[in-house]
Steps between C-alpha positions, in 0.01 A plus 500: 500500500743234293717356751905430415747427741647816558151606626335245674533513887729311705338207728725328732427174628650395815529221782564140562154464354598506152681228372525433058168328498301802705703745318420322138099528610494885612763587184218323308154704681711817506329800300713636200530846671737354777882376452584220748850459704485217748699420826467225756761617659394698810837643627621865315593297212176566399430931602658589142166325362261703710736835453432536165129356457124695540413189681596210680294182625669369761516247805777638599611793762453841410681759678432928492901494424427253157168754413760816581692311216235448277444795384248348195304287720133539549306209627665199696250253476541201739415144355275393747412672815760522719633843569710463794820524272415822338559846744180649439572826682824518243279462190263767660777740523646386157152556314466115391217339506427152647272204423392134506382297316189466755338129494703393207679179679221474763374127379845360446587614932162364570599175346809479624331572867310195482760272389690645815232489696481111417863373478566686850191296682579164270897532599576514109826599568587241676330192329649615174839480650475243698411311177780615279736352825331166454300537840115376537378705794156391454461443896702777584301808290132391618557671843648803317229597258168676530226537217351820394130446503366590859742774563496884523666680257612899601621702248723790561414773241212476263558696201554304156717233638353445840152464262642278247595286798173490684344407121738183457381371858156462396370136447795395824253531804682770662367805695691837338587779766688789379611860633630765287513877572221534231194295557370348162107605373303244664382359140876364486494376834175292408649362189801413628334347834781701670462640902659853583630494815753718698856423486534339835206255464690426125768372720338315752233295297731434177620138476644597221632883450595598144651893424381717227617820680805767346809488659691817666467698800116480530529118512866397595479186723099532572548105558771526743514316852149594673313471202646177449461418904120581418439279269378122494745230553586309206377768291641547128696799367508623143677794395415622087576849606826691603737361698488748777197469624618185695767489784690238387661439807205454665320257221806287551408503886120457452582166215720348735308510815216394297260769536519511128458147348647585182559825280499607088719731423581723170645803625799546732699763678756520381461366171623314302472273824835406652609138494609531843124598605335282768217490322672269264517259739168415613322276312182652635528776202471513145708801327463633173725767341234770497375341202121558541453710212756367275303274272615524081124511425448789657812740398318604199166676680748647758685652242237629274319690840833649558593598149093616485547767781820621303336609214258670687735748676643525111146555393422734815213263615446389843632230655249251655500649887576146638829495301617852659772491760665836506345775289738815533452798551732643285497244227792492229383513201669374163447575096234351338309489801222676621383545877387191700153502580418407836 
């Protein structure tokens, strides 16, 4: 039916993640049916948004009190992956549906992975500002650094990310070990030249350890102190996943003792990373801002998958299964809107 303003449905867009030149790309892919508010605020300022909209595509936390007063809202659709800032069990109980946008920043992690993977054993870090402070530490980084070729690689969690990851390291002369709760068809396994192997032998064989896993309960601090105590000294630490899976306290430990030689990190607990963290100390680590994902280039694609799976719950068509989070039970339903296939 002819769209006009009074009659399109209400998408709002919000988290840090969308700045004037993401926001001028998905105002640009968005489909005529939908009427855009955006917010990269992440605070309440921003609840009036998702209050009065059928959708929202957020990075943000979602609470069951916000859904309770949302009394429009029908999908929240997470850019990216990450659900540990949405209470499932609330939307359950609210009849909102959850998804992802399943694989859609997958390369852009992997990549960043590598680079992390690299500047941690090359001391980037630290050679870039040593540089900028007018220092030549030629001498002084040689006993520091380690190459990649020759080493094992174990990957924690081998869905679309862990994959992507295990893809980029062809052509470096690594060996790829990786656990994950779901082994992977043993066609991917060849092509990827990838080893399953349980979680404990991940940790003991991995010079270098790199986490594709979700955060929350199932996986808060699976690296913590014995895992770390069980793994090779001067191994390598890179963390493209949630920031709870790791004990920080006890990465701190395991970087200064030197068990770990060095560590890549992109996600933190807490985050945004506090200035007063020890971790910002060491020059054995390289932090990013839980940036992985956040490439211009890619905003578009993300976007259109999201805005994709909304106008199939307008259209009552299914949402692909990998996208599905939380299908209610009870499911609200709104006009102009059939029932979601499922």
């Amino acid at each position: 039916m002819p769209m006009s303003s009074s009659n399109k449905f209400k998408v709002a867009v919000v988290g840090r993640a969308f700045g004037p030149e993401a926001q001028a790309i998905i105002q640009e892919v968005a489909p005529p049916e939908f009427d855009l508010s955006f917010s990269v605020d992440t605070t309440e300022k921003a609840h009036p948004l998702i209050r009065e909209s059928d959708f929202c595509l957020v990075t943000t936390a979602i609470t069951e009190k916000l859904l309770q007063e949302a009394p429009k809202l029908r999908l929240v659709h997470k850019w990216g992956i990450g659900i540990d800032k949405i209470d499932l069990e609330g939307a359950e109980r609210q009849g909102v549906y959850v998804a992802i946008t399943a694989g859609s920043n997958a390369g852009a992690v992997a990549e960043h992975t590598i680079m992390l993977i690299l500047a941690a054993l090359r001391r980037l870090a630290l050679a870039d500002q040593s540089m900028r402070e007018g220092k030549w530490i030629y001498t002084e980084l040689r006993p520091l650094c380690r190459k990649l070729s020759g080493k094992t690689v174990g990957i924690l969690g081998f869905g679309n990310i862990g994959r992507n990851v295990a893809q980029r390291l062809q052509g470096f002369d690594v060996e790829i070990i990786y656990h994950d709760p779901f082994r992977a068809p043993p066609e991917v396994e060849d092509r990827l030249k990838a080893t399953y192997v349980s979680f404990d032998e991940l940790i003991k064989r991995s010079n270098i350890l790199t986490l594709h896993c979700p955060g929350g309960a199932a996986n808060h601090h699976i690296i913590n102190a014995s895992a770390l105590a069980k793994m090779q000294r001067g191994s390598v630490l890179v963390n493209c996943a949630r920031g709870d899976v790791v004990d920080e306290e006890a990465m701190v430990a395991a970087l200064q003792s030197g068990q770990l030689l060095a560590a890549g990190l992109d996600a933190f607990e807490p985050e945004p990373l506090p200035a007063s963290s020890k971790l910002t100390q060491l020059t054995s680590v390289v932090l990013t801002p839980h940036t992985a994902g956040s490439v211009l280039d890619n905003v578009a694609p993300v976007a259109q998958h999201a805005f994709g799976n909304m106008l199939r719950m307008i259209r009552g068509e299914a949402l692909p299964k990998s996208d599905l989070v939380v299908v209610p039970a009870k499911p609200r339903q709104f006009a102009g809107a059939g029932p979601v296939a499922v």
